[in-house]
N, CA and C atoms as a LAMMPS dump frame, in Angstrom:
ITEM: TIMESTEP
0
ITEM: NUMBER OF ATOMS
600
ITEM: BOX BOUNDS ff ff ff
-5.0000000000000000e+02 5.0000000000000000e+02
-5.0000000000000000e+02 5.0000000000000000e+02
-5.0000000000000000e+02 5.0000000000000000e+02
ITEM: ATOMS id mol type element x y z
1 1 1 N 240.343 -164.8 -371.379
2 1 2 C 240.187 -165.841 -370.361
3 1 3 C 239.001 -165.493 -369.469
4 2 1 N 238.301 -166.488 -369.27
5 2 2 C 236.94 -166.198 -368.353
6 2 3 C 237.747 -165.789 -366.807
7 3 1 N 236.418 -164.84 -365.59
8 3 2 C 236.64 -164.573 -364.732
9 3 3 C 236.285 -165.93 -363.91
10 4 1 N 237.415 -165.918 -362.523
11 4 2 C 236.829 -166.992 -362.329
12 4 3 C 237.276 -166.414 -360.362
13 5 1 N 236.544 -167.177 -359.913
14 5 2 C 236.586 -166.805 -358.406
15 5 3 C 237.599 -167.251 -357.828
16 6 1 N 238.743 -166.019 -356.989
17 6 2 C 239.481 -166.633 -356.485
18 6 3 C 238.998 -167.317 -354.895
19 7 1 N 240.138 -168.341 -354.466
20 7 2 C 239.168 -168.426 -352.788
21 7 3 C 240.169 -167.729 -351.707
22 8 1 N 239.447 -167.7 -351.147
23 8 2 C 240.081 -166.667 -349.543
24 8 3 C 240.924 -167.118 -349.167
25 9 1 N 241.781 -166.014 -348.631
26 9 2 C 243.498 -166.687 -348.755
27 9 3 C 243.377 -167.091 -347.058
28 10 1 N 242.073 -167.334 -346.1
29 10 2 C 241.925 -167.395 -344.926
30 10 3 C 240.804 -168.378 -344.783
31 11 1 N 240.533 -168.941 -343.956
32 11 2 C 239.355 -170.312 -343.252
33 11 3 C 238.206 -168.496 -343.099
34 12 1 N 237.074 -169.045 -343.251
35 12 2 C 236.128 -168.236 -343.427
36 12 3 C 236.169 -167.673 -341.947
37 13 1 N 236.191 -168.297 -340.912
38 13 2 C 235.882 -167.482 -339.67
39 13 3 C 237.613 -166.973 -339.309
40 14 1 N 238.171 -166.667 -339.971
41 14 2 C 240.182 -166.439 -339.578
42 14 3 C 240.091 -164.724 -339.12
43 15 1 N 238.755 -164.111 -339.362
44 15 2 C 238.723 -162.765 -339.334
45 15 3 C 238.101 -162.234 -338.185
46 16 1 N 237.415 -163.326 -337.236
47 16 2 C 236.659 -163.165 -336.484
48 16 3 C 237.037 -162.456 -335.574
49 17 1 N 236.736 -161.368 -334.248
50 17 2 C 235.269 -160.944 -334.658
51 17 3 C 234.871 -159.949 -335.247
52 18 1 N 235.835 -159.329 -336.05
53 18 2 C 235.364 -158.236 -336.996
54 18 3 C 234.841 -158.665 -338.04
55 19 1 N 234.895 -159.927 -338.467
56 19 2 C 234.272 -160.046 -339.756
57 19 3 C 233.648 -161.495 -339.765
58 20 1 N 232.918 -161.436 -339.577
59 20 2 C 232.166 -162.734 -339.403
60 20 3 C 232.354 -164.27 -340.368
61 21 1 N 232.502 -165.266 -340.407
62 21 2 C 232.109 -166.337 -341.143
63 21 3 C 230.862 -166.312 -341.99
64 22 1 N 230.023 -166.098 -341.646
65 22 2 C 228.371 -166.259 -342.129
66 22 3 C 228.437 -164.735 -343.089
67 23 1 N 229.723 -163.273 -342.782
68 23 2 C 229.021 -162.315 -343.45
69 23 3 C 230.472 -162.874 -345.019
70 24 1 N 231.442 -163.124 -344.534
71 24 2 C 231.997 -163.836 -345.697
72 24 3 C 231.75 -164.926 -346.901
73 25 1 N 230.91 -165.893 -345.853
74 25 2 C 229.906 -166.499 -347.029
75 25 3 C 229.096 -166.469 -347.788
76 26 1 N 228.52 -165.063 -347.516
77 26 2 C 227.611 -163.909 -348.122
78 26 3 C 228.433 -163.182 -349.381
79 27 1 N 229.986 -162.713 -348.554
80 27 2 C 229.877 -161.729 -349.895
81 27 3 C 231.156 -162.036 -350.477
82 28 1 N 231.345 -163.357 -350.241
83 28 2 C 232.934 -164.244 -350.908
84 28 3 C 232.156 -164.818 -351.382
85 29 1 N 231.577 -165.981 -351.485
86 29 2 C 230.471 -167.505 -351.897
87 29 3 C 229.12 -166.947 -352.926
88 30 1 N 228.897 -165.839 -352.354
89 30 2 C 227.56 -165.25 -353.499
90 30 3 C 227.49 -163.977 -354.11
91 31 1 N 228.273 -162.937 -353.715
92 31 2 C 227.795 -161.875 -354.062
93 31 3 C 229.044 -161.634 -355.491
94 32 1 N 230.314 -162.15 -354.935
95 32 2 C 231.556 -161.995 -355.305
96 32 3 C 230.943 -162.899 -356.68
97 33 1 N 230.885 -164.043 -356.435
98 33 2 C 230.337 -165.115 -357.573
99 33 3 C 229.415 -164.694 -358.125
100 34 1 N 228.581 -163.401 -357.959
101 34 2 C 227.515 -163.132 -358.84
102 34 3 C 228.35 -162.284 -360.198
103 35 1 N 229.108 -161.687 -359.279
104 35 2 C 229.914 -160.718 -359.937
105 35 3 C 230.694 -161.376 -361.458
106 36 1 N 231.305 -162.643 -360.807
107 36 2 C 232.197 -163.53 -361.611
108 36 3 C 231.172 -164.323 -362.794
109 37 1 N 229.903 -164.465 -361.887
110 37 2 C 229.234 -165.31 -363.291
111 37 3 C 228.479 -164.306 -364.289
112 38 1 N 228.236 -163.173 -363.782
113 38 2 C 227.311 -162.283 -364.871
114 38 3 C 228.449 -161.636 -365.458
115 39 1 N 229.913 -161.149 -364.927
116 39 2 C 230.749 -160.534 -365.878
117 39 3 C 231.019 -161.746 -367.002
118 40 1 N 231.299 -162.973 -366.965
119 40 2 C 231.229 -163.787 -368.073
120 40 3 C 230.179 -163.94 -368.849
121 41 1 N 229.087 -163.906 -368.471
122 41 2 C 228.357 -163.604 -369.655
123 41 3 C 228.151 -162.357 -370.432
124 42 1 N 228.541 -161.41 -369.925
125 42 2 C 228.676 -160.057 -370.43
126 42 3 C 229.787 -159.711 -370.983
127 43 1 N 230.824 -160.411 -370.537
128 43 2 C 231.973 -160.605 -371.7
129 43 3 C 231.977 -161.144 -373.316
130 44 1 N 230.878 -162.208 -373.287
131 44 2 C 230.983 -162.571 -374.647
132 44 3 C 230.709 -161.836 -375.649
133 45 1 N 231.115 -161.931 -376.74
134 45 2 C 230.47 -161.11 -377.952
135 45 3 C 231.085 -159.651 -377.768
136 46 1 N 231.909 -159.217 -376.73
137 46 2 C 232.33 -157.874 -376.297
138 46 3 C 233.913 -157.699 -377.375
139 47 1 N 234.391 -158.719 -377.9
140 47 2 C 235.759 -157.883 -377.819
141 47 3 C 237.052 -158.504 -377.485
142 48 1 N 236.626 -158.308 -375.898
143 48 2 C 237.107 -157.961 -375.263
144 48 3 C 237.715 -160.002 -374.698
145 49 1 N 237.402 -160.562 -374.767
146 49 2 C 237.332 -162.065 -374.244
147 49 3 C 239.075 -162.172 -374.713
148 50 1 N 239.613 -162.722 -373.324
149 50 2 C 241.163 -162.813 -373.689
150 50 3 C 242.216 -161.801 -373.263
151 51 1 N 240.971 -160.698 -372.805
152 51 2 C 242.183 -159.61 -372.087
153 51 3 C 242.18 -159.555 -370.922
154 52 1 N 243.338 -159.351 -369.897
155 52 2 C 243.603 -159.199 -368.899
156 52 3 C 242.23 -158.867 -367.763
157 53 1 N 241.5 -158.977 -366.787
158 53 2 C 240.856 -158.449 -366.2
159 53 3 C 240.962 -156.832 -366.277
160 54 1 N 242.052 -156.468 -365.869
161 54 2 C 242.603 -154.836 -365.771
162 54 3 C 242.078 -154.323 -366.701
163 55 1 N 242.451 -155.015 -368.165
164 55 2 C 242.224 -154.252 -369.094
165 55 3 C 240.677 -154.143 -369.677
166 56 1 N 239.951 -155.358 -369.077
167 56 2 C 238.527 -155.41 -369.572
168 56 3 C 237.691 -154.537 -368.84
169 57 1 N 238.178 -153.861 -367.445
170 57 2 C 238.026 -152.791 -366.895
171 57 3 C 238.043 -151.345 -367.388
172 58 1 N 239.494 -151.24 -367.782
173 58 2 C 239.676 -149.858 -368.48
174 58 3 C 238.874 -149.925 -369.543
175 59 1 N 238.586 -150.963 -370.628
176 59 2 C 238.235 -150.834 -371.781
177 59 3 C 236.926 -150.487 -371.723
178 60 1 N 236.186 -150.744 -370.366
179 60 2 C 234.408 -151.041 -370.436
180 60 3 C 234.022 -149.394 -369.815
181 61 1 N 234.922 -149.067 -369.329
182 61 2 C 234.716 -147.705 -368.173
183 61 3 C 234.409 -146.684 -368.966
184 62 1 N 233.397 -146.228 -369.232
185 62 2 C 232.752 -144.919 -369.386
186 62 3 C 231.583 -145.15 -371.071
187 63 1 N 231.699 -146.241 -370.946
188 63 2 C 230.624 -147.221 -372.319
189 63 3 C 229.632 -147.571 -372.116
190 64 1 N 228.399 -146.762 -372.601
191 64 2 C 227.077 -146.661 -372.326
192 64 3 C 226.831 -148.28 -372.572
193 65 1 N 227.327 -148.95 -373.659
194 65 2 C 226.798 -150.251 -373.98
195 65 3 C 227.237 -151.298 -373.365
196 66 1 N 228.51 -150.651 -372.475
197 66 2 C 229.268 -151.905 -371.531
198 66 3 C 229.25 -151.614 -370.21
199 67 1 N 228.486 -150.94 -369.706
200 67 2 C 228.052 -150.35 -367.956
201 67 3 C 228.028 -151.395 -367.436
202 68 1 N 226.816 -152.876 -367.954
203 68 2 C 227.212 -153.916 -366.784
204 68 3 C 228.094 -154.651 -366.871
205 69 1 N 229.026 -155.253 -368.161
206 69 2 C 230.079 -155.717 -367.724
207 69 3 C 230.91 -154.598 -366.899
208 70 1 N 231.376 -153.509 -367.086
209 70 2 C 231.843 -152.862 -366.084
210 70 3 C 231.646 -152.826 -364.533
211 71 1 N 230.633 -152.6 -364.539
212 71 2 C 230.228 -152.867 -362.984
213 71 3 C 230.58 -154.015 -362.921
214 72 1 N 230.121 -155.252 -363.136
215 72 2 C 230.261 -156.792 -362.731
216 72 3 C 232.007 -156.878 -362.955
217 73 1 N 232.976 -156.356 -363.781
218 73 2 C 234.289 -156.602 -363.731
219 73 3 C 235.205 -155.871 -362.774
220 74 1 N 234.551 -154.653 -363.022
221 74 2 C 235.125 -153.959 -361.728
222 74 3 C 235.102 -154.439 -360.139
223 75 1 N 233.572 -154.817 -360.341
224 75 2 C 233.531 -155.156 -358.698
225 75 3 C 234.425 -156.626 -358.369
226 76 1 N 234.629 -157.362 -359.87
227 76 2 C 235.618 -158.554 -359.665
228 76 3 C 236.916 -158.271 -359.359
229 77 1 N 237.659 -157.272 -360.083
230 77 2 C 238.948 -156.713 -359.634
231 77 3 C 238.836 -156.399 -358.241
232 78 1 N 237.921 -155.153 -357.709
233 78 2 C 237.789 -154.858 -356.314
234 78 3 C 237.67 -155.993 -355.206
235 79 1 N 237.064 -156.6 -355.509
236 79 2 C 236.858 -157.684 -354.483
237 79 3 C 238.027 -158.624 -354.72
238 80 1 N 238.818 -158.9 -355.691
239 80 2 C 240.078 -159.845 -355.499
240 80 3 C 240.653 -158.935 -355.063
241 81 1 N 241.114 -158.178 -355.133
242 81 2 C 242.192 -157.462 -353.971
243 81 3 C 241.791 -157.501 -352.624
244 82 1 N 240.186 -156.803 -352.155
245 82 2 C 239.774 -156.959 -350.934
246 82 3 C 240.072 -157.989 -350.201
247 83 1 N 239.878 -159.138 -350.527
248 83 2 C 240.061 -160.47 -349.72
249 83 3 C 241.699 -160.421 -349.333
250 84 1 N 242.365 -160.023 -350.445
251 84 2 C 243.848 -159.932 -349.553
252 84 3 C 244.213 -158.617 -349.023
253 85 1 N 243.587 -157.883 -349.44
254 85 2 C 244.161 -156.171 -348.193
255 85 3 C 243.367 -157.064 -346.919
256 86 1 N 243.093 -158.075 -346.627
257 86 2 C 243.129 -158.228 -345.043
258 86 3 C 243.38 -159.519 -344.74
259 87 1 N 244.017 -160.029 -343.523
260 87 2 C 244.57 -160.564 -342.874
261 87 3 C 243.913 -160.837 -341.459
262 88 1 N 244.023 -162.617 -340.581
263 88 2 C 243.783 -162.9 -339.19
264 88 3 C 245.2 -162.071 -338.727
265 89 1 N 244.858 -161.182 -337.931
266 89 2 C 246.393 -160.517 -336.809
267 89 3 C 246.347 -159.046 -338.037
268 90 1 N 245.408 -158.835 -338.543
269 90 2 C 245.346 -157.739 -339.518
270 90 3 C 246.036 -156.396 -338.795
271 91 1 N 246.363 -155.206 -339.234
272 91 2 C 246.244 -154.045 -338.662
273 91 3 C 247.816 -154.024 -338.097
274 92 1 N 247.657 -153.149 -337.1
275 92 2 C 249.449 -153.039 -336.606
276 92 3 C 250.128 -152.351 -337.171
277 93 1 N 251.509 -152.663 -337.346
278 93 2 C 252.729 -152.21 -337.699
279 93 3 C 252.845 -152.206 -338.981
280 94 1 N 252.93 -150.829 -340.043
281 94 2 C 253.268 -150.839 -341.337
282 94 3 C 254.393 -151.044 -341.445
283 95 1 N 255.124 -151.592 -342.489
284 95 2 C 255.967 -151.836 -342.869
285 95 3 C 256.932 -150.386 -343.422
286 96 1 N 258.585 -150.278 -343.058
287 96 2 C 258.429 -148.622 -342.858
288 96 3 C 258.699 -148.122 -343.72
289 97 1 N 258.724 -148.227 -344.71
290 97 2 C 259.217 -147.104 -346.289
291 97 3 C 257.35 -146.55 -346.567
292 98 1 N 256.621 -147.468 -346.263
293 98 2 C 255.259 -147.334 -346.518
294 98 3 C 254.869 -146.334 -345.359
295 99 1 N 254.8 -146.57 -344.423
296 99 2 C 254.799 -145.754 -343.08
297 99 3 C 255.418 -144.447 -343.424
298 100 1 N 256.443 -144.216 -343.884
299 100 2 C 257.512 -143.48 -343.916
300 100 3 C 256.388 -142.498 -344.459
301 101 1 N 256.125 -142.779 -345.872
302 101 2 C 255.462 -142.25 -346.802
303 101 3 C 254.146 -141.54 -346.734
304 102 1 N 253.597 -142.412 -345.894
305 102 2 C 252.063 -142 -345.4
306 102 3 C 252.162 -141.249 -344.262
307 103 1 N 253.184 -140.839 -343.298
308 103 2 C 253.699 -140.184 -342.639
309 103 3 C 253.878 -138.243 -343.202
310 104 1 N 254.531 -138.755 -344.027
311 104 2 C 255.4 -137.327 -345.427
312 104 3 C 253.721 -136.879 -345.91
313 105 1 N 252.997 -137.678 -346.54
314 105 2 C 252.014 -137.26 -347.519
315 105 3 C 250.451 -137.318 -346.53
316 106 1 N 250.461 -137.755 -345.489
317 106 2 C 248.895 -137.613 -344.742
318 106 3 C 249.321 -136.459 -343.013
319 107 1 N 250.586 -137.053 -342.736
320 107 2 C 251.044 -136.139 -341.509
321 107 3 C 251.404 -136.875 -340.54
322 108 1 N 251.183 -138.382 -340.784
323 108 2 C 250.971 -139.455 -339.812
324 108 3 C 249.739 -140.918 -339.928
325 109 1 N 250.272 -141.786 -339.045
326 109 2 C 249.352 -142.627 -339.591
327 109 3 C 248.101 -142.116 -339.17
328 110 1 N 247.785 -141.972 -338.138
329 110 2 C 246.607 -141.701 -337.516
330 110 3 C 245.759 -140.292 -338.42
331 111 1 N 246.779 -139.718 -338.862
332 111 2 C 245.607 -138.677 -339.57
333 111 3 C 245.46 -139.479 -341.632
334 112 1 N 245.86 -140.248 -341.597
335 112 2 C 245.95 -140.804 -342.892
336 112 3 C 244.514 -141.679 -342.491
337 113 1 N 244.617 -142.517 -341.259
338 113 2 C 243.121 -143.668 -340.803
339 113 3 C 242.045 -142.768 -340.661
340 114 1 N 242.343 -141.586 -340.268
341 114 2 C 240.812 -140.676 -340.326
342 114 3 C 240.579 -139.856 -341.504
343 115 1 N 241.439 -139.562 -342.461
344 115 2 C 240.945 -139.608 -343.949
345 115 3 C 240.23 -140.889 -344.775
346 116 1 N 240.965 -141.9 -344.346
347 116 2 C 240.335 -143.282 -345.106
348 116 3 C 239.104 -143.274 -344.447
349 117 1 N 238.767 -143.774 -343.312
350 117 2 C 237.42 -143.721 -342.708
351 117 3 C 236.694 -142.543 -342.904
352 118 1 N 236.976 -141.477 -342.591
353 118 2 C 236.062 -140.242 -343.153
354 118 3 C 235.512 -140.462 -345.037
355 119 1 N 236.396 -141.009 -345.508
356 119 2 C 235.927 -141.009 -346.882
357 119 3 C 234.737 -142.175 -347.189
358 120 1 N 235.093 -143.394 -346.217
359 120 2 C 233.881 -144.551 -346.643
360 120 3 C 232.885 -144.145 -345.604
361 121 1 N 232.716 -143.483 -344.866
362 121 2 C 231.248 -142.666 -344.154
363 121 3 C 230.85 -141.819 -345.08
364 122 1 N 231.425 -141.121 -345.738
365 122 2 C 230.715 -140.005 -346.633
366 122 3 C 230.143 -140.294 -347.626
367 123 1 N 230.881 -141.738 -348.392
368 123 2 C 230.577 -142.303 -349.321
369 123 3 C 228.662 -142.78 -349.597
370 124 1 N 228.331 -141.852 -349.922
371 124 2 C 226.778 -141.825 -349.833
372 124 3 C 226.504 -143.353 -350.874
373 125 1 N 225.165 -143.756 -350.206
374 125 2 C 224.988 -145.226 -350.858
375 125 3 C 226.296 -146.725 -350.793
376 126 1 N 226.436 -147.076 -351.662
377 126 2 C 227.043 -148.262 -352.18
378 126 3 C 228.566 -147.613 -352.563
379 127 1 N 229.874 -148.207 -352.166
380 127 2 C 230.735 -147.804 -352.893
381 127 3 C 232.071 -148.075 -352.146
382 128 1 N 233.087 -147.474 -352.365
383 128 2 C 234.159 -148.051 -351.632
384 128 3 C 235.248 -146.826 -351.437
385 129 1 N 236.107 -146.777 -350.589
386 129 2 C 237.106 -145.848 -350.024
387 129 3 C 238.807 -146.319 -350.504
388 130 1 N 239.327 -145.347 -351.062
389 130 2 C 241.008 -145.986 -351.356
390 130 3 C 241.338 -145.374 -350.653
391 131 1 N 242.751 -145.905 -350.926
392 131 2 C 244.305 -145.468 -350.591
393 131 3 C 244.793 -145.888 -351.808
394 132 1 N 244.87 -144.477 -352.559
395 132 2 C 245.977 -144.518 -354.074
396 132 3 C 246.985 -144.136 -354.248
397 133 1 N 248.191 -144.456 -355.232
398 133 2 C 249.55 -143.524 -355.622
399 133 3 C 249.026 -142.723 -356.853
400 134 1 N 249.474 -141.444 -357.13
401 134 2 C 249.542 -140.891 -358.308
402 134 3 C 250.656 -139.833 -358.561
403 135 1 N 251.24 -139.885 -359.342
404 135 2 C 252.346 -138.882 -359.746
405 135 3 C 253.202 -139.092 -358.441
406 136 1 N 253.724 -140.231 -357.779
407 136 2 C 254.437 -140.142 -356.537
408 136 3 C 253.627 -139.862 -355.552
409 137 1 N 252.609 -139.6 -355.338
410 137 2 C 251.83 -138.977 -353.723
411 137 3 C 250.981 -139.681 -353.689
412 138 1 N 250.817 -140.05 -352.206
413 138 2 C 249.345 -141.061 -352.021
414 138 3 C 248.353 -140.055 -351.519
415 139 1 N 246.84 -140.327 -351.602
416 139 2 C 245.897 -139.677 -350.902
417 139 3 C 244.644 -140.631 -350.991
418 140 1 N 244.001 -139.936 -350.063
419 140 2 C 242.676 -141.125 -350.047
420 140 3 C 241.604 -140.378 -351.557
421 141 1 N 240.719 -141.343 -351.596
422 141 2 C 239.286 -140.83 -352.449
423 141 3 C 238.192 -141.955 -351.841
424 142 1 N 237.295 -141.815 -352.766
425 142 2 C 236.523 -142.476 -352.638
426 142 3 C 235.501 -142.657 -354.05
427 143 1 N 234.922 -144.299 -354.471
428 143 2 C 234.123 -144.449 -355.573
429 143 3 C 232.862 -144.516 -355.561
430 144 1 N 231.873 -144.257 -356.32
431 144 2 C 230.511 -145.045 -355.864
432 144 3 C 230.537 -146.3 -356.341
433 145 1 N 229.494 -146.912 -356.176
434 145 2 C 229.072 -148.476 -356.648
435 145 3 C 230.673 -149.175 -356.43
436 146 1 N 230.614 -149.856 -357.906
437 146 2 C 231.424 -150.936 -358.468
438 146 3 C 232.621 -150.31 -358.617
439 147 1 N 232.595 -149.072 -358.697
440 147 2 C 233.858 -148.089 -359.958
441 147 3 C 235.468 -147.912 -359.157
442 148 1 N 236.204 -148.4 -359.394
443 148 2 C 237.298 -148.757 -359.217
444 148 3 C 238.314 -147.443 -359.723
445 149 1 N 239.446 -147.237 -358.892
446 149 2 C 240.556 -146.159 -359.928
447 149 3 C 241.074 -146.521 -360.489
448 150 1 N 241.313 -147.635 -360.337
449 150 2 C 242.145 -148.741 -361.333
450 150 3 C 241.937 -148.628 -362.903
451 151 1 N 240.353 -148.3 -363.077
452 151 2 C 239.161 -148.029 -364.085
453 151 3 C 239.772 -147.05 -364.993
454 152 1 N 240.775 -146.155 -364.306
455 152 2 C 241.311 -144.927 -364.993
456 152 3 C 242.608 -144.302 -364.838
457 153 1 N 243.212 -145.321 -364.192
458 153 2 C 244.485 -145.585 -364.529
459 153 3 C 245.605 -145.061 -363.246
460 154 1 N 244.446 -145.442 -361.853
461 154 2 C 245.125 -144.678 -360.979
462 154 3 C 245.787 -145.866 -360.29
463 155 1 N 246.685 -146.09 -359.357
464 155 2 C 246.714 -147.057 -358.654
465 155 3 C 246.501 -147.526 -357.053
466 156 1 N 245.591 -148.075 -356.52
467 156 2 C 244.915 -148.606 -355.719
468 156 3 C 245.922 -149.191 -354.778
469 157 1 N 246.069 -148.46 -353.517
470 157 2 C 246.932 -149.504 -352.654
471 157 3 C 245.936 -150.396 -351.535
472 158 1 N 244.63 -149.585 -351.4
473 158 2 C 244.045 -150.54 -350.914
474 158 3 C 242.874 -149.714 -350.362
475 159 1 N 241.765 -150.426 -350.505
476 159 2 C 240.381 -150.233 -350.585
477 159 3 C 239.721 -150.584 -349.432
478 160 1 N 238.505 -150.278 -349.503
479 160 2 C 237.764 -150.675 -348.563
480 160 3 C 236.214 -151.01 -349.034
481 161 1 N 235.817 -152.005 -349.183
482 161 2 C 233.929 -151.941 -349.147
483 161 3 C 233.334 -151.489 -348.329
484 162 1 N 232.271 -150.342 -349.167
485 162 2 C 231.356 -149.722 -347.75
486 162 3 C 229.606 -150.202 -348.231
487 163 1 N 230.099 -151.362 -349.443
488 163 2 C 228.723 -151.392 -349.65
489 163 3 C 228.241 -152.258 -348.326
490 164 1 N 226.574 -152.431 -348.474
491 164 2 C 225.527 -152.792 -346.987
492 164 3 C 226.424 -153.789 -346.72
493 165 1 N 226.217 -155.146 -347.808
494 165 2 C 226.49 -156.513 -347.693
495 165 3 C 227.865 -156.525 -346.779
496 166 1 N 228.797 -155.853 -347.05
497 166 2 C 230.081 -156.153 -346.187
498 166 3 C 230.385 -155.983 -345.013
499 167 1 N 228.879 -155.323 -344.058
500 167 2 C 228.938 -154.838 -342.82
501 167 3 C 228.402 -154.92 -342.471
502 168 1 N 226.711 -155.487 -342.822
503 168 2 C 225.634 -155.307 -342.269
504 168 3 C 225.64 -156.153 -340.893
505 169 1 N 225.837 -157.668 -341.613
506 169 2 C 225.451 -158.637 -340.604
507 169 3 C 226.457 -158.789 -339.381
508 170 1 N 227.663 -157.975 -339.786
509 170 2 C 228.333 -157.937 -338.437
510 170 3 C 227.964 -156.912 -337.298
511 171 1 N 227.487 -155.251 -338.171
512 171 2 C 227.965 -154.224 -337.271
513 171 3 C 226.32 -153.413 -337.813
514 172 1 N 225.395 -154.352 -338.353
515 172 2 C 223.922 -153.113 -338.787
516 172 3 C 224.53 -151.816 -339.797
517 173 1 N 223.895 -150.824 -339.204
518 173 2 C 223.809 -149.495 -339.413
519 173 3 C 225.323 -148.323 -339.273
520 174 1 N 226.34 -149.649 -338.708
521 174 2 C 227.644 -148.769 -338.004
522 174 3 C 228.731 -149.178 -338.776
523 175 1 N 228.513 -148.228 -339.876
524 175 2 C 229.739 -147.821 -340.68
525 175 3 C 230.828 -147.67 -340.506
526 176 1 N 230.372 -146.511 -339.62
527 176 2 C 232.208 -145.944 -338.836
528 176 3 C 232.816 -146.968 -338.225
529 177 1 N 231.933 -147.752 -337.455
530 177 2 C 232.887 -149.248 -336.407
531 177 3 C 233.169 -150.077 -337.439
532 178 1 N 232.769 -150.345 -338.559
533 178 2 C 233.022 -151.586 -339.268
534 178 3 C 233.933 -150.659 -339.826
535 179 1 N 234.277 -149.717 -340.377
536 179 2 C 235.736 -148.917 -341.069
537 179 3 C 236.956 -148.751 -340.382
538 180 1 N 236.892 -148.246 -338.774
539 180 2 C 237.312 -148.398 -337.933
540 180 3 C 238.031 -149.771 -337.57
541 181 1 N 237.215 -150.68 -337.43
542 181 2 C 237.869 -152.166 -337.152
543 181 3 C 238.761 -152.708 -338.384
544 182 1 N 238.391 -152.403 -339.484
545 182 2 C 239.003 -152.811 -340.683
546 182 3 C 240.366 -151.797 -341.064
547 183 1 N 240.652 -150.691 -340.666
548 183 2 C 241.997 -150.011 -340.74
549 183 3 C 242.367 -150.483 -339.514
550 184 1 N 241.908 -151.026 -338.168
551 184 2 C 242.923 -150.999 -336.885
552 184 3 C 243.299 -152.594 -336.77
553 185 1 N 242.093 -153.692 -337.406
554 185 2 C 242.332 -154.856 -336.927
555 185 3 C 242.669 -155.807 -338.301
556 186 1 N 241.98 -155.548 -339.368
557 186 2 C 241.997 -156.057 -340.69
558 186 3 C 242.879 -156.164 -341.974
559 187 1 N 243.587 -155.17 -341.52
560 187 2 C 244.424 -154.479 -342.799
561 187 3 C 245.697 -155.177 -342.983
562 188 1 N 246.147 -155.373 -344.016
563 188 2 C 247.373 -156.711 -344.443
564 188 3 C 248.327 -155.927 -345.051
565 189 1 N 248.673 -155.124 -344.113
566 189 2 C 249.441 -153.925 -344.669
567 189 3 C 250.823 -154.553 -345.87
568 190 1 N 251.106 -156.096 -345.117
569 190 2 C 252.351 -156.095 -345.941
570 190 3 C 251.635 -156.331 -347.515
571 191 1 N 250.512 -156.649 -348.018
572 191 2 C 250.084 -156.515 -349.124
573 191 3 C 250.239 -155.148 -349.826
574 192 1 N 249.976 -154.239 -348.949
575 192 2 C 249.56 -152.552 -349.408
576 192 3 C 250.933 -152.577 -349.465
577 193 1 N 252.41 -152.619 -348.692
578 193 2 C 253.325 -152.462 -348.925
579 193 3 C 254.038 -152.828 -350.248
580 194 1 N 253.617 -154.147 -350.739
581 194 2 C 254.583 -154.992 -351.988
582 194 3 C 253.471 -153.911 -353.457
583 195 1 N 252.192 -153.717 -352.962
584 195 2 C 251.799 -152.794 -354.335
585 195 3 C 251.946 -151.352 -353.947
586 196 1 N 252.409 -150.433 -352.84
587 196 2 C 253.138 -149.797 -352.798
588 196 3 C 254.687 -149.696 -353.853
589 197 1 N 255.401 -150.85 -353.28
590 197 2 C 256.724 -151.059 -353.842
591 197 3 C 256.543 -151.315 -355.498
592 198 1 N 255.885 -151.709 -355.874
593 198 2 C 255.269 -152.09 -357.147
594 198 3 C 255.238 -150.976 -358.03
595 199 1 N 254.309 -149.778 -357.356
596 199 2 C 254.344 -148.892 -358.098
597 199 3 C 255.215 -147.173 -357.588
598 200 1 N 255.997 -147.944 -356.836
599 200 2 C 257.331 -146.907 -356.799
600 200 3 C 258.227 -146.538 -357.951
């Protein structure tokens, strides 16, 4: 089945003022859609046409001859989740088995938000910051570019873009405030919670 763009589960300015209208129409309306129209053409002739997104991911990940559908599918998976790890009234109160958890395995929330943010500052260039489960334990990482954990079979409770496009036009050069605002004001925790519960 072709990729196809989902739309924002929010009115373009619902994020405001951490996240602008004008920087969503940027990287929901064009960048996201670049993603969606060049992974379909890079799908054809692959194989692969008919499998799950997920799986056209895993299948392309580490294939000298399928690098740009990879990139272009990956960054399609990443970015459909992104749009829903956040929420207008974002941030707040986790939901508590999730809390509970990130409590047990980071020490607390607050030292779990300065692992996530420490990881998309470090993240040199283009790339993005998780919050994953593996073997029962969550911990943060971080990807370059497009490259997803999902890619390798980890599971993703929720990400962050640190590429330019997702921050520039709100916050310039200030990484840390645009990471910052997006774990304190952005975050749709009850999403991270149900794929939490998901992969309990």
């Amino acid at each position: 089945m072709a990729f196809e763009l989902p739309p924002l589960p929010y009115d373009k300015n619902a994020l405001e003022p951490y996240m602008s209208a004008e920087t969503l129409e940027y990287h929901h309306d064009k960048h996201h859609q670049a993603y969606v129209t060049t992974g379909n053409s890079l799908l054809e002739g692959t194989g692969l046409e008919g499998k799950s997104l997920e799986e056209v991911v895993q299948a392309a990940y580490g294939k000298a001859d399928l690098a740009g559908l990879f990139n272009n599918a990956s960054q399609h998976l990443n970015h459909t989740h992104f749009w829903q790890w956040m929420k207008p009234g974002g941030g707040g109160s986790i939901p508590g088995e999730l809390e509970r958890k990130i409590t047990e395995d980071f020490g607390g929330v607050d030292a779990f938000k300065e692992q996530f943010i420490q990881a998309g500052v470090t993240q040199f260039g283009s790339g993005w910051c998780w919050l994953i489960i593996e073997n029962g334990k969550l911990s943060v990482t971080k990807t370059p570019n497009g490259e997803s954990p999902m890619a390798y079979g980890k599971t993703a409770l929720l990400g962050c873009d640190v590429w330019e496009h997702s921050y520039y036009i709100d916050y310039r050069n200030r990484r840390p405030d645009y990471l910052k605002a997006f774990v304190d004001n952005l975050v749709n925790w009850d999403y991270v919670a149900d794929l939490f519960a998901k992969a309990s």
